[in-house]
C-alpha positions as CSV (number, residue, x, y, z in Angstrom):
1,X,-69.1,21.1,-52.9
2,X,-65.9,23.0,-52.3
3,X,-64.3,22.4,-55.5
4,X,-64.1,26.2,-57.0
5,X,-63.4,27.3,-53.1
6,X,-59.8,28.5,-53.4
7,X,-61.5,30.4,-56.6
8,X,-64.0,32.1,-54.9
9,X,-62.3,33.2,-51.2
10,X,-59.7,35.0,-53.9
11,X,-62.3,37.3,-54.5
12,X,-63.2,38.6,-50.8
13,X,-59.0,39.3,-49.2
14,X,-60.6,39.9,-46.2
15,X,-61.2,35.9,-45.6
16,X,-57.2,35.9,-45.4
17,X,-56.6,38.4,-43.3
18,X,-59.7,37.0,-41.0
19,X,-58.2,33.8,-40.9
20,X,-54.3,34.9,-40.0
21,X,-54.7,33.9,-36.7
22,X,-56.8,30.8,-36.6
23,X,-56.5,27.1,-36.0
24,X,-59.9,25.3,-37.1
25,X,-61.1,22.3,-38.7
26,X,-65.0,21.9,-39.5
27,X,-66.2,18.8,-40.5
28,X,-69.0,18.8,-43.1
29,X,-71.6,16.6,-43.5
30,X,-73.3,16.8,-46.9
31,X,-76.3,14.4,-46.5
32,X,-74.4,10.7,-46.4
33,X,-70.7,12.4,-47.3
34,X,-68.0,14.1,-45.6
35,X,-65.7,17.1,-46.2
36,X,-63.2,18.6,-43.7
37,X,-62.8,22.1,-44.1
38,X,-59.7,23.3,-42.1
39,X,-58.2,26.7,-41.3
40,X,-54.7,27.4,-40.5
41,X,-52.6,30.4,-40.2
42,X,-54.2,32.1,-42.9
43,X,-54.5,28.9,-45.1
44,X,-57.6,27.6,-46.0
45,X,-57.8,24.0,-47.7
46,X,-60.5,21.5,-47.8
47,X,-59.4,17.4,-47.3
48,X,-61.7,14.8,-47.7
49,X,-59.4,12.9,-45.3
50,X,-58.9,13.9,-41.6
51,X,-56.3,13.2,-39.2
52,X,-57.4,14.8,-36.0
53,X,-60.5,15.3,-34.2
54,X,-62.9,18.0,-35.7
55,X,-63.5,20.9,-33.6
56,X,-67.2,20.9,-34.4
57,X,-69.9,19.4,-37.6
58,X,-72.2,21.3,-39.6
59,X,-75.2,18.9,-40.7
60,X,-77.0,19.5,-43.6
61,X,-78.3,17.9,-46.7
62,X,-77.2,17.8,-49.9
63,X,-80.0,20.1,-50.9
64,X,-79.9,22.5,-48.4
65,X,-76.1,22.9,-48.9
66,X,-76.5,23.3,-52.7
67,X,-79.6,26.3,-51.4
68,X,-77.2,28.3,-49.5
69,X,-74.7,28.9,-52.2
70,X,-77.4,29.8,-55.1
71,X,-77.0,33.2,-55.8
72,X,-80.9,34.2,-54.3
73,X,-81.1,31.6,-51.7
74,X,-84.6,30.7,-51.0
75,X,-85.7,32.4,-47.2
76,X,-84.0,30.5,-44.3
77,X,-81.0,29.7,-46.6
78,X,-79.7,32.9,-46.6
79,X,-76.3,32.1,-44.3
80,X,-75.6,29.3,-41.9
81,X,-76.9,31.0,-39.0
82,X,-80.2,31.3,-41.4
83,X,-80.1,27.7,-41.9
84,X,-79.8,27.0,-37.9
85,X,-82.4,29.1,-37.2
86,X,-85.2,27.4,-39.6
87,X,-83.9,23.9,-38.5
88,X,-82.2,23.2,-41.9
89,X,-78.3,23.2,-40.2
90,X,-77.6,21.3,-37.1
91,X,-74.2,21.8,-35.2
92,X,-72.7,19.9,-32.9
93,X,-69.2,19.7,-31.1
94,X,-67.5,23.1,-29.6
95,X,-69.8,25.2,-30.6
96,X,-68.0,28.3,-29.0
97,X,-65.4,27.9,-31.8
98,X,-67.8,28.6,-34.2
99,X,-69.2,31.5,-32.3
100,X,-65.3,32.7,-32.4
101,X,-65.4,32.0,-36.2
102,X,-68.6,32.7,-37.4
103,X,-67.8,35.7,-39.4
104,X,-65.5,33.9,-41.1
105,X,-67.5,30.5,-42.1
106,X,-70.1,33.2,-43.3
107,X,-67.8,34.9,-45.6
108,X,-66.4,31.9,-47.3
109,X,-69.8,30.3,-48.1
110,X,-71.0,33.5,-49.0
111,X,-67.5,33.3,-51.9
112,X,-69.5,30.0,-53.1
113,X,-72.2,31.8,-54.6
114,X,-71.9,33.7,-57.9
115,X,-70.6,36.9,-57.5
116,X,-73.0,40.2,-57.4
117,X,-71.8,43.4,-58.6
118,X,-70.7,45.5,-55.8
119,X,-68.7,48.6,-57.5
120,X,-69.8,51.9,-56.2
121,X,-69.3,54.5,-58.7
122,X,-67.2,57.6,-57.8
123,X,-68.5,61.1,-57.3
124,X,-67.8,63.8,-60.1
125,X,-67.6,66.4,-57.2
126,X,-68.3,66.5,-53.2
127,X,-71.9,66.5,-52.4
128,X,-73.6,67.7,-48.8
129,X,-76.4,65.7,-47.6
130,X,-79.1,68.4,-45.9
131,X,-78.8,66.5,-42.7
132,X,-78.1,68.6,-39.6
133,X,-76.7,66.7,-36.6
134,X,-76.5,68.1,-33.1
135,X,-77.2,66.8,-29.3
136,X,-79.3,67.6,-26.5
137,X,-79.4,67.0,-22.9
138,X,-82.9,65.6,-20.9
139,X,-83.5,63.3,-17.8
140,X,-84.3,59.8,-18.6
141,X,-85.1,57.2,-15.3
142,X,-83.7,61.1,-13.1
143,X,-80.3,60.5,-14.9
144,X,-79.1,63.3,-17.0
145,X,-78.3,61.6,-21.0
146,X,-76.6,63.3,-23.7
147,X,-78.8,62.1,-26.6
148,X,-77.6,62.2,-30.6
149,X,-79.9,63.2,-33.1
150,X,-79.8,64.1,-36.6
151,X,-83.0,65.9,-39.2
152,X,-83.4,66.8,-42.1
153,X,-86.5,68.4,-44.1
154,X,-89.6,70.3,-42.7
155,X,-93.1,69.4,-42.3
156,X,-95.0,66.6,-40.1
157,X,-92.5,65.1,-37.6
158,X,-91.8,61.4,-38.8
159,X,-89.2,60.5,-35.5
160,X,-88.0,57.0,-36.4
161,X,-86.3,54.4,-33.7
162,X,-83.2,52.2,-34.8
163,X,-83.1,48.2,-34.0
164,X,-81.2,46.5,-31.1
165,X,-77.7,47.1,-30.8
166,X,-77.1,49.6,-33.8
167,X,-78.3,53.4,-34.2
168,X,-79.9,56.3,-36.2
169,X,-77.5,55.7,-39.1
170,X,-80.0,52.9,-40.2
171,X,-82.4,55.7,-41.6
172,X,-79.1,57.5,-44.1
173,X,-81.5,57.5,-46.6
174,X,-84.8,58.4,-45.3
175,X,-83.3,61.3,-44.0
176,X,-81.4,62.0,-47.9
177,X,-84.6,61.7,-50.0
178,X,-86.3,64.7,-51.1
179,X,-89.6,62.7,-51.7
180,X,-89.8,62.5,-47.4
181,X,-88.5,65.4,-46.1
182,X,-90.4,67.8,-48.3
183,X,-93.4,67.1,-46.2
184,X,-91.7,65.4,-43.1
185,X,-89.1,66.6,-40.5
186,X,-87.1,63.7,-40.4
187,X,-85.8,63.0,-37.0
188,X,-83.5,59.7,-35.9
189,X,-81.7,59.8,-32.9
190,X,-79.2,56.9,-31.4
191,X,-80.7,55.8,-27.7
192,X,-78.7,56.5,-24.7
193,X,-75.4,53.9,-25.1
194,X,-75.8,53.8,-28.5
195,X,-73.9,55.1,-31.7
196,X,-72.8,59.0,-30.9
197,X,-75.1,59.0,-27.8
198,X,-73.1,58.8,-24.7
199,X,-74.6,56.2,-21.6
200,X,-75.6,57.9,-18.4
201,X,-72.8,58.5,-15.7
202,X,-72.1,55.6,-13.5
203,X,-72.4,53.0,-16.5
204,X,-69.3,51.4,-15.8
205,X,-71.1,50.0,-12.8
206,X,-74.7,49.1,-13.9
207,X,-75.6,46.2,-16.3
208,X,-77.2,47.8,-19.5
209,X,-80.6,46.7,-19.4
210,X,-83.4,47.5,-21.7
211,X,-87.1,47.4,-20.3
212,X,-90.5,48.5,-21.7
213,X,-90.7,51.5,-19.2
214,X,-86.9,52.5,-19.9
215,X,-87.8,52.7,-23.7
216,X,-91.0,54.2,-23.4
217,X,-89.8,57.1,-21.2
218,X,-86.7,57.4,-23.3
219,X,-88.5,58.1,-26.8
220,X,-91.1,60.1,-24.8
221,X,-88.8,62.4,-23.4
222,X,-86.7,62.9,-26.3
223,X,-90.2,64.0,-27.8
224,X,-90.6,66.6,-25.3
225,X,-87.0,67.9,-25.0
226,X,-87.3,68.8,-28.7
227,X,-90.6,70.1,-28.6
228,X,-92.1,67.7,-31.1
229,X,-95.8,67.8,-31.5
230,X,-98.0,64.7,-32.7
231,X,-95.4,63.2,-34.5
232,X,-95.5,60.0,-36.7
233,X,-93.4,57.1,-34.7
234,X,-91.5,55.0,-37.4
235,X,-89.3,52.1,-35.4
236,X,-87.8,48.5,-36.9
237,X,-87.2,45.3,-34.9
238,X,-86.9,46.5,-31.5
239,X,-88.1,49.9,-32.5
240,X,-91.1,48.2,-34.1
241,X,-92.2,46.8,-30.9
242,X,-92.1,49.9,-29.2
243,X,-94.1,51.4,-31.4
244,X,-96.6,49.5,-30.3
245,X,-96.2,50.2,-26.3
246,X,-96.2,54.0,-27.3
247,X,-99.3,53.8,-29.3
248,X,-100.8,51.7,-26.1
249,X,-99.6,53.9,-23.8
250,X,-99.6,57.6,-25.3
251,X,-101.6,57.0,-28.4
252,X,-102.8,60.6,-28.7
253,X,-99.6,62.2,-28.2
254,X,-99.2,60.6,-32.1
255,X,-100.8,60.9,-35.7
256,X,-99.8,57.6,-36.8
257,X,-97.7,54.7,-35.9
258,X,-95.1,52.6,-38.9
259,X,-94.1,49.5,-37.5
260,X,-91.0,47.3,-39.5
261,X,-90.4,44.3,-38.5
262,X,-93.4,44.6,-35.6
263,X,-94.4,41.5,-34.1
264,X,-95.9,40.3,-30.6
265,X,-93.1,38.4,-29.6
266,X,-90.0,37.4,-30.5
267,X,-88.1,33.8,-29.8
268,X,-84.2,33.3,-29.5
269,X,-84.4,30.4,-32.2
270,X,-81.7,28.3,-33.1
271,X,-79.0,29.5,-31.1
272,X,-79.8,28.5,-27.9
273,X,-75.9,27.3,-27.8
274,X,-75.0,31.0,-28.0
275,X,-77.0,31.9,-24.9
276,X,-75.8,28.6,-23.1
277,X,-71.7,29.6,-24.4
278,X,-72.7,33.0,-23.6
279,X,-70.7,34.3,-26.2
280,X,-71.3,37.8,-27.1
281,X,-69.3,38.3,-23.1
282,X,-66.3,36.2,-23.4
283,X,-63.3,37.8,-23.6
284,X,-62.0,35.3,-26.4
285,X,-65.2,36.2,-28.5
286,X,-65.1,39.7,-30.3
287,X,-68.6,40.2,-29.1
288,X,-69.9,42.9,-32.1
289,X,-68.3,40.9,-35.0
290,X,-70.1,37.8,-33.7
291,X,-73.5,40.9,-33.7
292,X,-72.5,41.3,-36.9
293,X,-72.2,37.9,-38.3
294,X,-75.6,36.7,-36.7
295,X,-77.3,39.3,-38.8
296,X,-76.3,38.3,-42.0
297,X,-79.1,35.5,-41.6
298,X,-81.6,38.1,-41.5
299,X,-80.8,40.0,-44.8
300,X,-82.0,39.6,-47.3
301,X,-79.7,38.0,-50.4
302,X,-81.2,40.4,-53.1
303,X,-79.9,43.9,-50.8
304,X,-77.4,45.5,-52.5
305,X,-73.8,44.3,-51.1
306,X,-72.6,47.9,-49.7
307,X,-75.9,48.6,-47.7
308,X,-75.9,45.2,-46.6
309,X,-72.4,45.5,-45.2
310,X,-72.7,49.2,-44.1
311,X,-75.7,47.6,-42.1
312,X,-73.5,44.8,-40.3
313,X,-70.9,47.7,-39.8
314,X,-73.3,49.3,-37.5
315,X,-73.7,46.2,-35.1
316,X,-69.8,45.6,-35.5
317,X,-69.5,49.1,-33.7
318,X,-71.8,48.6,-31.6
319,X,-70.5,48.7,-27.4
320,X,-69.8,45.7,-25.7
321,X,-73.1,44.6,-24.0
322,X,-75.5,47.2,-25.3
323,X,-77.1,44.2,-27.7
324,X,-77.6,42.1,-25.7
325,X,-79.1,44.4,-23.0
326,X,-81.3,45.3,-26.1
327,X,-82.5,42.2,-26.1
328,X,-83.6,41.7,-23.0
329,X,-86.8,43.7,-24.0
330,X,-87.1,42.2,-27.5
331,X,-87.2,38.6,-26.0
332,X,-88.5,39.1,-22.6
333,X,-90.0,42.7,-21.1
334,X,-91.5,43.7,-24.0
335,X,-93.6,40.7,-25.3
336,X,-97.2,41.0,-26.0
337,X,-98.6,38.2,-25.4
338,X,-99.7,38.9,-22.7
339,X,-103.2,40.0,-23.5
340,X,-101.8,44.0,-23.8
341,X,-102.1,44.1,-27.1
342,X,-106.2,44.3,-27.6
343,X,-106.4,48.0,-25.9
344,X,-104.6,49.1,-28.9
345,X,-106.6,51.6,-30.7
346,X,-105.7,51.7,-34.0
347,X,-108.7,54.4,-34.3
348,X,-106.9,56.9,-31.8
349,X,-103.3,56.0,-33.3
350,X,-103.4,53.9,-36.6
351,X,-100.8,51.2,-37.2
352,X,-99.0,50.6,-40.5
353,X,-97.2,47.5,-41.1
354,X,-94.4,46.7,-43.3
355,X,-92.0,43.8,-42.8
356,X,-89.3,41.9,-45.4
357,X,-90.6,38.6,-46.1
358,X,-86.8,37.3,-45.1
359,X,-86.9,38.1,-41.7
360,X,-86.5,35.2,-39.4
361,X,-87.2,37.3,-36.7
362,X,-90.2,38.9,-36.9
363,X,-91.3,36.8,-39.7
364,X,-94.4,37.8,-42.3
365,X,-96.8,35.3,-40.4
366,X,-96.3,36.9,-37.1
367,X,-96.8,39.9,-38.8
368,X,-99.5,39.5,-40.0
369,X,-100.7,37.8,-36.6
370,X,-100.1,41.3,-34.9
371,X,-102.6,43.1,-37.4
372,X,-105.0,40.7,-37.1
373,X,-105.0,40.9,-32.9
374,X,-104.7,44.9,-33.2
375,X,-106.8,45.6,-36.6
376,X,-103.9,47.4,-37.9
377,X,-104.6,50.5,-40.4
378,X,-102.3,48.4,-43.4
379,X,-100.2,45.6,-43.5
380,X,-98.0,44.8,-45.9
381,X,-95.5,42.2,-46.6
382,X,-92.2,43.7,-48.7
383,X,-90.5,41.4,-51.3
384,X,-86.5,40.9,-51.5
385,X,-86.0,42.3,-48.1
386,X,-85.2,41.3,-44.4
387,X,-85.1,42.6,-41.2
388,X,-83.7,45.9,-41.8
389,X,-85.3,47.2,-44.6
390,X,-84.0,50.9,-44.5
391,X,-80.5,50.4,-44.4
392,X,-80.3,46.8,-46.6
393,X,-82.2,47.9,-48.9
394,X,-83.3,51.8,-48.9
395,X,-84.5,52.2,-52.5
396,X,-86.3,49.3,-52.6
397,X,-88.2,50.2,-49.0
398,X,-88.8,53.7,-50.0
399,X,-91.2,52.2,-52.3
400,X,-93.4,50.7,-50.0
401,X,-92.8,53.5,-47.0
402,X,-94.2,56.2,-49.4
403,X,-97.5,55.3,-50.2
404,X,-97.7,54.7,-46.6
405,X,-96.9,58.6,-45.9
406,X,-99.2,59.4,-48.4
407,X,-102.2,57.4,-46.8
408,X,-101.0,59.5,-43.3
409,X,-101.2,62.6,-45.3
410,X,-104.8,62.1,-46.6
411,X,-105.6,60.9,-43.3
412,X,-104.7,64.1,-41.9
413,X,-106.4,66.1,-44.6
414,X,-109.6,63.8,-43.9
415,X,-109.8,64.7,-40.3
């Protein structure tokens, strides 16, 4: 399996300079065989002989290994984590080693697989995205927050919500393309103790916790600071659950409601030795690289290699805790099943739903699970994409998020 390896690291210097400072030897188990895959000051060998004790074992079989490094791995194959997640990996051993590491073992299995094109051509001159960014002040919970936002174009409000952990930077190029923002107002702005958005005084002493009442209020009050009137509500992951408690909660106060990624629930599968390591706190864990790495299982293998990365850049940025605190809504305070869900009236507030059939989050089927219970407006399932289809892969969503704007557009004519 790891014959071409010193080959294909060559390609991606940043495995080196990862790697200066580590001291790790994986075992791998490829269905009845055995590699060692070890990791030393910078060098990094594979041995089919070991001397010392491994410091943990990736499980696999020979088929699901040979999956991973195919150039367009089939979904759940997409990175290790992936592979954990959908039950097709099994680790064992020190499992916080490999929390430390992560980023690393991704990047080196991601060398295995034939290499995409990447290259980026240069500008002939400067260009100026029509993007104006600014902030504004408003109470959320009676705390004053300094909130970031950025617009572009004119028309129907479409205010869009960024996932856990990241911010409005996710939405570059909904905000770029003419197509949108000749009829929309584009509006993204990072949530209080994210991206450019400062937290609330006192934060150094408070847990960062996010609820369904904290979000709600948040988005709401943005909404009213700025003076925006029946806007559309686009959010993805976390955002896309929100969408839902807004249209349950103030479901006149919008024309329409575009949920990516939207699903009842979500479960922290497969890495319940995370939560039990507690990694994303230790101070011997970089906390937003690990962020980062864990996403790469929900991208999709087909997005473009700079959005992809520019997306995990995001999450690496992203302040200590915040995801996590994220979290706390998207797997516990904000679930909906708990009955909730049926008052939505997709008559007062209709419901579109888009999500990347490689999510492992909020997969298609529970997707499609939420328009059934709530009798969403549309539903649609987007090929080649994951969990964060406007930043991984923008062209390709904008091709699915405009007919969607259209159908709002004749909606609004219609009434």
């Amino acid at each position: 399996m790891f014959e071409n390896i010193q080959q294909a690291i060559a390609t991606n210097p940043m495995i080196g300079v990862r790697s200066e400072f580590v001291d790790l030897l994986a075992e791998i188990k490829i269905g009845d065989e055995t590699e060692y895959l070890q990791i030393e000051k910078g060098e990094i060998t594979t041995l089919k002989k070991n001397g010392r004790e491994p410091d943990f074992t990736l499980a696999a079989s020979a088929d699901a290994w040979a999956e991973l490094i195919k150039q367009d791995p089939d979904i759940g194959f997409q990175s290790l984590f992936g592979m954990m997640e959908t039950g097709h990996l099994k680790i064992s051993g020190e499992t916080l080693k490999f929390s430390r590491y992560m980023m690393i073992l991704e990047n080196i299995f991601d060398a295995l697989r034939p290499p995409k094109d990447s290259k980026v051509a240069p500008l002939s001159a400067p260009e100026f995205d029509d993007i104006v960014g600014r902030y504004v002040r408003f109470n959320v919970a009676g705390k004053p927050c300094r909130v970031y936002f950025e617009e572009a174009g004119q028309g129907t409000p479409l205010l869009c919500l960024h996932t856990a952990g990241s911010d409005g930077r996710q939405y570059r190029e909904v905000l770029r393309d003419p197509r949108i923002t000749k009829d929309h107002r584009v509006i993204v702005f990072d949530l209080p103790w994210h991206g450019k958005s400062s937290p609330p005084a006192g934060f150094e002493k408070t847990p960062y916790a996010l609820t369904t009442d904290l979000y709600v209020e948040t988005v709401m009050a943005f909404k009213d600071a700025i003076g925006l009137e029946n806007p559309i509500v686009m959010g993805c992951s976390i955002g896309g659950r929100a969408v839902l408690h807004l249209a349950l909660r103030h479901g006149d106060a919008f024309k329409a409601a575009i949920g990516l990624q939207s699903a009842l629930y979500a479960e922290n599968a497969g890495n319940e030795w995370a939560a039990e390591d507690n990694a994303m706190y230790r101070p011997d864990v970089h906390g937003s690289e690990l962020a980062g790495a864990a996403m790469i299982s929900l991208i999709a293998p087909q997005s473009p290699q700079p959005d992809k990365w520019e997306t995990l850049w995001h999450y690496m940025q992203g302040g200590p805790g915040i995801f996590m605190g994220d979290l706390i809504y998207y797997f516990l305070d904000g679930d909906l099943r708990n009955g909730l869900a049926k008052d939505l009236d997709t008559d007062k507030c209709p419901l579109y739903l888009l999500t990347g059939e490689y999510d492992l989050s909020a997969t298609p089927e529970m997707t499609e699970e939420l328009a059934k219970e709530v009798g969403a407006t549309y539903c649609k399932i987007m090929k080649n994409m994951g969990h964060f289809p406007m930043s991984e892969n923008p062209e390709e969503f904008k091709s699915y998020l405009l007919p969607v704007l259209e159908q709002i557009q004749q909606q609004k004519e219609a009434a």
